[in-house]
KOLFI-895194 format. One record per residue: residue in one letter; x, y, z of N, C-alpha, C, O in turn. Coordinates in pm, whole numbers, always signed. Layout:
BEGIN
(rofi "A"; (X; Y; Z); (X; Y; Z); (X; Y; Z); (X; Y; Z))
...
***
This chain:
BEGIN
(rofi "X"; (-5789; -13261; +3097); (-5680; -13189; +3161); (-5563; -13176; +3064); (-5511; -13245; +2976))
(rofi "X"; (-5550; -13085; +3107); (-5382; -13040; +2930); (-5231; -13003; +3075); (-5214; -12901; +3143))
(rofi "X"; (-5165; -13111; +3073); (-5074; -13111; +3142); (-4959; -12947; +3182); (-4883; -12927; +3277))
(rofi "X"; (-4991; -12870; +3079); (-4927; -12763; +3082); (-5027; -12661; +3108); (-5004; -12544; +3076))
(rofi "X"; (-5120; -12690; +3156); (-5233; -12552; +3156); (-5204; -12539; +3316); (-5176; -12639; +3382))
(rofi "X"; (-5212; -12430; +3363); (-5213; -12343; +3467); (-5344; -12378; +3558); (-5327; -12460; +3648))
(rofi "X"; (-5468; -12324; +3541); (-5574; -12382; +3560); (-5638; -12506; +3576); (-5734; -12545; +3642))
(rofi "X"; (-5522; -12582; +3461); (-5579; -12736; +3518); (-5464; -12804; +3642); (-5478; -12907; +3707))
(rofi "X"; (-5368; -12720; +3644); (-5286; -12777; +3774); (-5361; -12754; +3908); (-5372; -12831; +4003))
(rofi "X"; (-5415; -12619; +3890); (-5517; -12563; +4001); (-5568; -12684; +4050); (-5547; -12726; +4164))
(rofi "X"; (-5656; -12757; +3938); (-5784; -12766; +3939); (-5734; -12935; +4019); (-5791; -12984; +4117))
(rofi "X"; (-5604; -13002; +3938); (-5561; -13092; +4001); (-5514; -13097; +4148); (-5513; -13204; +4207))
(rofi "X"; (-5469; -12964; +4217); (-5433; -12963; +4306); (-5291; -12963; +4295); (-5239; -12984; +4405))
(rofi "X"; (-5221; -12948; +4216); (-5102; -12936; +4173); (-5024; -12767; +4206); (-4903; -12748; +4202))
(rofi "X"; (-5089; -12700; +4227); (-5054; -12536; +4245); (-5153; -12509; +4342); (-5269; -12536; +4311))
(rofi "X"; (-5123; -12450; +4480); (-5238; -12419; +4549); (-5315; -12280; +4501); (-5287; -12188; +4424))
(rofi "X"; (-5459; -12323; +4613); (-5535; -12162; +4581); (-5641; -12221; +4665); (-5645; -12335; +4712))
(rofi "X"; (-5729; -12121; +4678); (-5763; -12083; +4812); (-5967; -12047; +4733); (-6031; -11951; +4691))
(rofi "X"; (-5988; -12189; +4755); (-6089; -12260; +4662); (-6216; -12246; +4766); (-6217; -12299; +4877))
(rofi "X"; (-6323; -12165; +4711); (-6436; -12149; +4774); (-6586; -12247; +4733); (-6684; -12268; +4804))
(rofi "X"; (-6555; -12295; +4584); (-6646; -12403; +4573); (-6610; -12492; +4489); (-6551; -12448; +4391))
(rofi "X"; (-6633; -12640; +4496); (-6585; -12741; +4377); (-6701; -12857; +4406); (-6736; -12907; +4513))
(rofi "X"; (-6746; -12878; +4276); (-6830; -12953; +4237); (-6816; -13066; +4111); (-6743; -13012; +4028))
(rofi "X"; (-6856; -13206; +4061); (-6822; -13227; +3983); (-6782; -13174; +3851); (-6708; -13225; +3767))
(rofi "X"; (-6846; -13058; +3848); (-6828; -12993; +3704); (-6745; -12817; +3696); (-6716; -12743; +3601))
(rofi "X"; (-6731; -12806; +3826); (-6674; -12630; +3847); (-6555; -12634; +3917); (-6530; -12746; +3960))
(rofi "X"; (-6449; -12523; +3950); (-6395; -12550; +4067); (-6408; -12411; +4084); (-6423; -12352; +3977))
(rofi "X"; (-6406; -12336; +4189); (-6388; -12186; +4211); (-6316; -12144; +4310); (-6320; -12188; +4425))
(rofi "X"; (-6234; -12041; +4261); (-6101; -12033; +4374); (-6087; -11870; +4396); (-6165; -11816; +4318))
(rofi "X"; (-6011; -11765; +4480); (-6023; -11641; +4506); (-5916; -11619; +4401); (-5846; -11715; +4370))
(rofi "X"; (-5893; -11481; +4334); (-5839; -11464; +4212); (-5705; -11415; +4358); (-5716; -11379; +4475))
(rofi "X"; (-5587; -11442; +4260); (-5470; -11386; +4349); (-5436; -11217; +4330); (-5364; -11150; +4404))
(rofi "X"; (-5501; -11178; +4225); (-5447; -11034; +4197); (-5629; -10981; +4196); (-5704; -10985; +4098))
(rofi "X"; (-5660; -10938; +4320); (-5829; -10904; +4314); (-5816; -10768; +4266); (-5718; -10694; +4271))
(rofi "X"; (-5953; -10743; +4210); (-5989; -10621; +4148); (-6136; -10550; +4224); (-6191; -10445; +4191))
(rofi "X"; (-6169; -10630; +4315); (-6285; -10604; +4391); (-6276; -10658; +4537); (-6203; -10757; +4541))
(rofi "X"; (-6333; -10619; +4674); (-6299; -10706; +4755); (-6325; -10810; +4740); (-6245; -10892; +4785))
(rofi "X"; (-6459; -10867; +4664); (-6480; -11053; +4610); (-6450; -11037; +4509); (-6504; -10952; +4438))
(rofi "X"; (-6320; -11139; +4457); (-6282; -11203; +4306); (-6281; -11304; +4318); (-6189; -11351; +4384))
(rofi "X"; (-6387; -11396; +4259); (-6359; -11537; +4238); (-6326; -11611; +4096); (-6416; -11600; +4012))
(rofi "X"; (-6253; -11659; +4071); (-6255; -11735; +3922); (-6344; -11880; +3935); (-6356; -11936; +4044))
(rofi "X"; (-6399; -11928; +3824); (-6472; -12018; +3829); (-6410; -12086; +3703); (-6386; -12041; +3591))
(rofi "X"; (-6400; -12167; +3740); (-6327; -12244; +3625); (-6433; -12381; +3569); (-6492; -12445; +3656))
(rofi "X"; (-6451; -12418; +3423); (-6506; -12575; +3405); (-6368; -12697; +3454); (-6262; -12636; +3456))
(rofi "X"; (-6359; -12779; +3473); (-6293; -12885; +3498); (-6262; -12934; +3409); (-6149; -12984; +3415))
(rofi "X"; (-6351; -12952; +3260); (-6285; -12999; +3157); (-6251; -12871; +3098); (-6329; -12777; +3085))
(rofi "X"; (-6114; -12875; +3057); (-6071; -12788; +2981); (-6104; -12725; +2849); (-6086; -12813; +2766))
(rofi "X"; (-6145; -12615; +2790); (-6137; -12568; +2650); (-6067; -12408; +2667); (-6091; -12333; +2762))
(rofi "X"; (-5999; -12385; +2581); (-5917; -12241; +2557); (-5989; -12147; +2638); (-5979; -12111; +2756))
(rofi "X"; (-6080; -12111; +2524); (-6127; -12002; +2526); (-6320; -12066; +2548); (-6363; -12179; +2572))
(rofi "X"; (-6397; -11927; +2523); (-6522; -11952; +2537); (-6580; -11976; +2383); (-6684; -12030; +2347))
(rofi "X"; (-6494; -11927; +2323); (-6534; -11958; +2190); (-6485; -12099; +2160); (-6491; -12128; +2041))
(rofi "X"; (-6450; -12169; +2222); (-6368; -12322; +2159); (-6529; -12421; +2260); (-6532; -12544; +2264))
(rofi "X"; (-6611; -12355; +2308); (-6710; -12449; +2340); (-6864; -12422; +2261); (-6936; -12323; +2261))
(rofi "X"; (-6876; -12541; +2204); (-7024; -12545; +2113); (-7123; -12581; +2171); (-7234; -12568; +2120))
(rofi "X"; (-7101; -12641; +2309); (-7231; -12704; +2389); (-7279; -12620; +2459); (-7211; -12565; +2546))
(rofi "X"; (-7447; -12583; +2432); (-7465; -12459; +2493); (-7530; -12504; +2643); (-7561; -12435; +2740))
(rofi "X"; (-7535; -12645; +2620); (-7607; -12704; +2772); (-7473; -12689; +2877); (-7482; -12660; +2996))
(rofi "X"; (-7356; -12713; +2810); (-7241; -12694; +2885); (-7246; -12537; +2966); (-7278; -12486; +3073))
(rofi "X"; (-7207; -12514; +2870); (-7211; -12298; +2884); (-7380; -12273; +3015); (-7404; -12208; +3117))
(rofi "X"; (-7432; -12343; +2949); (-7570; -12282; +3075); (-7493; -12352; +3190); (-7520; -12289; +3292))
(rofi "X"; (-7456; -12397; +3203); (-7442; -12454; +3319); (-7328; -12413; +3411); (-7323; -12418; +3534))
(rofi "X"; (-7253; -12377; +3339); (-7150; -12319; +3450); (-7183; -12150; +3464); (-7124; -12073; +3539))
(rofi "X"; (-7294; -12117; +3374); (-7353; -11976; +3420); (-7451; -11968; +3517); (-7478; -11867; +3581))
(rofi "X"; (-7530; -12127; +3532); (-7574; -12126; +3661); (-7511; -12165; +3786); (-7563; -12170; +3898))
(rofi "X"; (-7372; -12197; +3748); (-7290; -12257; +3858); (-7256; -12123; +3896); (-7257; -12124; +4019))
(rofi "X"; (-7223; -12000; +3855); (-7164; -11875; +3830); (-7305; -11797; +3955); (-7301; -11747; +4067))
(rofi "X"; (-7384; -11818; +3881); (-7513; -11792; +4001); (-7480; -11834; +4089); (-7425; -11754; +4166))
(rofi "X"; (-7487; -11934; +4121); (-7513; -12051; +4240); (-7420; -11967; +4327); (-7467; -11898; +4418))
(rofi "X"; (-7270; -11971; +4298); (-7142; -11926; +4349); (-7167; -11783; +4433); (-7128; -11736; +4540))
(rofi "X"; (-7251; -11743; +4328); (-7206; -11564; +4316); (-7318; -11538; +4494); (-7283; -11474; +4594))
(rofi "X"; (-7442; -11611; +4472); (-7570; -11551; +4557); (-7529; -11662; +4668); (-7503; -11587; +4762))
(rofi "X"; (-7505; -11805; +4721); (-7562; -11882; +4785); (-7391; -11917; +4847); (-7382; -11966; +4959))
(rofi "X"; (-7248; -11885; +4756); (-7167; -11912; +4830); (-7132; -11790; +4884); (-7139; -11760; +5003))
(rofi "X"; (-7086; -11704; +4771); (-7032; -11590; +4840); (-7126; -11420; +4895); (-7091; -11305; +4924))
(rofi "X"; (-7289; -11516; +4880); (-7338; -11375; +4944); (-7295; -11216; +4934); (-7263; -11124; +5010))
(rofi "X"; (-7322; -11249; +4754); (-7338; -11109; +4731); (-7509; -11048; +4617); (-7531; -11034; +4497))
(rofi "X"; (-7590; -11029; +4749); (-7677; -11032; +4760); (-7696; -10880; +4671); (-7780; -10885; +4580))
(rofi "X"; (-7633; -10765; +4690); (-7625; -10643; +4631); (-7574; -10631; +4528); (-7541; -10515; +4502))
(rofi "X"; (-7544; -10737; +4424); (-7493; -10735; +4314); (-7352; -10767; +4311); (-7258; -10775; +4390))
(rofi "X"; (-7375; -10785; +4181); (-7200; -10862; +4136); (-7198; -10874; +3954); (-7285; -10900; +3871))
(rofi "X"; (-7068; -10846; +3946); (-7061; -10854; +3786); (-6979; -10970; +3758); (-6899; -11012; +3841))
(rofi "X"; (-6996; -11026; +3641); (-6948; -11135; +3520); (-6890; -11165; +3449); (-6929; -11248; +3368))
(rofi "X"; (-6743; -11101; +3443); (-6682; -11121; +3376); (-6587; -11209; +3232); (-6471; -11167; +3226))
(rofi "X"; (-6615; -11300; +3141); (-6544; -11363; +3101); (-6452; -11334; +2924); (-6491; -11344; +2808))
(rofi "X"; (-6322; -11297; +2985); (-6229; -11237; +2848); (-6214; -11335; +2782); (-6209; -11443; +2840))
(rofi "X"; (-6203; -11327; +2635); (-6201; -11380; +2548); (-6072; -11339; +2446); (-6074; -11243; +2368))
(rofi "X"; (-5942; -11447; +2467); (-5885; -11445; +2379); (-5767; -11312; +2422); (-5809; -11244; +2516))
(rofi "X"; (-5634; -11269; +2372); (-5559; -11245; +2440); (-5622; -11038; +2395); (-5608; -10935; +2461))
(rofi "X"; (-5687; -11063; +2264); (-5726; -10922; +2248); (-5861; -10889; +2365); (-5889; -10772; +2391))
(rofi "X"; (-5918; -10974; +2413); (-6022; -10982; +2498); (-5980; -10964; +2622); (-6064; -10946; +2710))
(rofi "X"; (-5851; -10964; +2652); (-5763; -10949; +2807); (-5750; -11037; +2910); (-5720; -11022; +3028))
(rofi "X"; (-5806; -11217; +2785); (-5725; -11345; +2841); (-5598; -11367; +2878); (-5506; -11386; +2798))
(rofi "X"; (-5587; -11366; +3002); (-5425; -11423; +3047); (-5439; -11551; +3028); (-5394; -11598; +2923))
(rofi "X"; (-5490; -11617; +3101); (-5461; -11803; +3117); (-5603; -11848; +3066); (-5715; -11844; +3118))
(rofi "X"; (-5535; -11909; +2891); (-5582; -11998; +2860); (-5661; -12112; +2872); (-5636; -12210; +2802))
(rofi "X"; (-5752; -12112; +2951); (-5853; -12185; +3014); (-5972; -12125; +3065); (-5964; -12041; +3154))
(rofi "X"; (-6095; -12166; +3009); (-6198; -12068; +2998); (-6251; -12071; +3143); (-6263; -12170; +3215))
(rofi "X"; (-6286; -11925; +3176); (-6279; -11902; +3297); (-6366; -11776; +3338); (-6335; -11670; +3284))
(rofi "X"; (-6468; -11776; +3423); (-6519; -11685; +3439); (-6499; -11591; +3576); (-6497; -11654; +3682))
(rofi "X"; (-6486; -11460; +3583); (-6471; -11379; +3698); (-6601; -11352; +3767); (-6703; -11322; +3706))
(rofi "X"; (-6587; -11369; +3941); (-6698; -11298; +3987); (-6696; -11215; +4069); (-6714; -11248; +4186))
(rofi "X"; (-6665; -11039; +4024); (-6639; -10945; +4110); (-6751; -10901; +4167); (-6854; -10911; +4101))
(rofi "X"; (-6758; -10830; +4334); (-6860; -10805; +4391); (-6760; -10722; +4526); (-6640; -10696; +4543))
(rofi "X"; (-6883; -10701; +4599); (-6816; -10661; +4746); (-6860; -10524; +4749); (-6909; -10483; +4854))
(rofi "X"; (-6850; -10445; +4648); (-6870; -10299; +4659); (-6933; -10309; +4541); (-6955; -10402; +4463))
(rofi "X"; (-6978; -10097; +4547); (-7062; -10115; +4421); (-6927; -10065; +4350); (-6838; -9992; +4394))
(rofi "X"; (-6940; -10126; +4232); (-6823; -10146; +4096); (-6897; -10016; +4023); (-7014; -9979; +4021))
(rofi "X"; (-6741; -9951; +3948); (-6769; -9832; +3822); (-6809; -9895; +3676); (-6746; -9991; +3632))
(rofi "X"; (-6850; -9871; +3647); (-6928; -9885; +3502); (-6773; -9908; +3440); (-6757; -9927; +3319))
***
C-alpha cells in the first residue's frame, strides 16, 4: 500500500466506492465517471504503477482471470464486454495504480 495512492485508499477503505467484488488478491468497485452502463475497475491489492512495473506473469494471469471471473459470474455480462487497461499517462492512465476496466452493458463502438 503507498499511503498517497488513490486506489490504495479505496482499497483500504479510506475513500468510499461502491465495490462489487473483493477477494484476497482483487478489489472491484463501479468506476465513478462510467463510459458504459457496466464500468467496473478492478484493481490488484498490492500496488504497482503501471502494468509495465509488473514482471510476474503468474501475477498478471491472475487478475485476468479475476477480470473473467468479475466480468461473466459477478456482473453477468454474458453478451460481451471489453478490457480495458491504460498504460502510463500517454496510454490515458489517470491513477497510478494498475488497474483494469470492465465495460459492458451494451454493444460498445469499435
Amino acid at each position: 500500500m503507498m499511503s498517497d495512492c488513490l486506489f490504495c485508499k479505496v482499497i483500504a477503505g479510506d475513500i468510499p466506492s461502491d465495490c462489487v467484488y473483493e477477494d484476497d488478491e482483487v478489489y472491484a468497485f463501479k468506476d465513478i465517471h462510467p463510459k458504459a452502463p457496466t464500468h467496473v475497475l478492478v484493481i490488484p491489492k498490492v500496488h504497482a504503477d503501471t502494468l509495465d512495473d509488473v514482471d510476474d506473469a503468474a501475477a498478471l494471469g491472475s487478475l485476468m482471470h479475476k477480470v473473467r471471473y468479475i466480468a461473466n459470474e459477478v456482473l453477468g455480462l454474458e453478451a460481451g464486454y471489453r478490457v480495458i487497461c491504460n498504460v502510463r499517462s500517454g496510454g490515458g492512465q489517470v491513477v497510478f495504480h494498475l488497474h483494469v476496466h470492465i465495460l459492458g452493458g451494451t454493444k460498445l463502438p469499435f
